[in-house]
N, C-alpha and C positions, 0 to 999 in steps of 0.2 A: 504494500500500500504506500506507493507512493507518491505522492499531488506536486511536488515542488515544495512542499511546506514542511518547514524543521519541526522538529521535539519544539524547540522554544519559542518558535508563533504558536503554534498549534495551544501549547498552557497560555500562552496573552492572549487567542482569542475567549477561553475559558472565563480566564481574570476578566475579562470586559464583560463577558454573555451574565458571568456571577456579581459584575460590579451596580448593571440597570439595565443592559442593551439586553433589548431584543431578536436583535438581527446582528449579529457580528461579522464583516466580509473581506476580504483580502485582500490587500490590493500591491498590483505585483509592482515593488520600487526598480529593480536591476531584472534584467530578463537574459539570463547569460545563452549562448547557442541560438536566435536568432536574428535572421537576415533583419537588414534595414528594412524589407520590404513588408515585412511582418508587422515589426515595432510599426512602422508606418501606420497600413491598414487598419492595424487592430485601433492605434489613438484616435484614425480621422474613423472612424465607427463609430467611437464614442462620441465623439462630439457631434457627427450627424444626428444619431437617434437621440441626443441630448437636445440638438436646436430645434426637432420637428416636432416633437413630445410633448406633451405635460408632466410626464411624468421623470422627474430628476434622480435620472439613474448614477450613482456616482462613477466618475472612470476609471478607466484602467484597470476594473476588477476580473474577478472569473466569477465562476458558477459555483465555489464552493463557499460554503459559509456555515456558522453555526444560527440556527436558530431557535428560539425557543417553543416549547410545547404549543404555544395558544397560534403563533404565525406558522407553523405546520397545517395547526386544522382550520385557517382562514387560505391557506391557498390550494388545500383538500378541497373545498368546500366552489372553487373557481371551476368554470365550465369551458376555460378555455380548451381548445384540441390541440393546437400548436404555442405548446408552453412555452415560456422565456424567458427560465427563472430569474434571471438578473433585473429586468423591468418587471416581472411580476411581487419579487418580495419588495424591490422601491414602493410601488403604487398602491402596495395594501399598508403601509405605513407604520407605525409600530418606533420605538425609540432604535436607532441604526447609529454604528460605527465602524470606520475601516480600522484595518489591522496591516502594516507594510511590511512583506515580507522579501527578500532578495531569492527570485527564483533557480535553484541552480538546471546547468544545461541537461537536456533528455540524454538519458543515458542506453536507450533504446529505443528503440521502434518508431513510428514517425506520429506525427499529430493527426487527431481525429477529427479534426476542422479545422480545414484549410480554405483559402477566401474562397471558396466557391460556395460552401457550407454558411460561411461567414455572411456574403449577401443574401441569399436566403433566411437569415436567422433560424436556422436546423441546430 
């Protein structure tokens, strides 16, 4: 099991999830082993679905996060079919903080979303 995330983000997202947040999410500072072209894509992603939205997803994050029991069973509870988790736990709201972790480089296999996945939001 392994996300890019150390033993020691992984306890600070705990210490914030246990300090009030409800949503604790990750956000990658250093991203070692990718191309410019990636770093690129992924920021101007953010900031598009940022400026067309209402709903103020923070950036540079992933899809993993801690959350708590009660923002589980509110986005249980969502009908969407094509999920989003990152815009979905922003837009059901709840007290949120990021957590900065320095990603290290893949040590195998290739990525499971690549920009083609990426504009799609798959």
């Amino acid at each position: 099991m392994d996300w890019g995330l150390n033993f020691l983000s992984a306890l600070e997202l705990a210490k914030k999830w246990r300090e009030v947040y409800e949503v604790v999410y990750v956000i990658r500072g250093e991203r070692e082993g990718e191309s410019w072209f990636k770093k690129f894509t992924s920021a101007m992603f953010y900031r598009i679905i940022y400026s067309i939205t209402d709903v103020k997803m923070p950036v540079d994050t992933g899809d993993f996060r801690l959350m708590d029991r009660k923002v589980v069973d509110v986005l249980k509870l969502m009908q969407e079919r094509h999920r989003f988790p990152r815009g979905m736990s922003a837009w059901v709201g709840f007290k949120q903080i990021g957590v900065t972790y320095k990603r290290a480089a893949r040590v195998a296999g290739v990525t499971k979303y690549p920009f083609s996945k990426m504009l799609k939001l798959d």
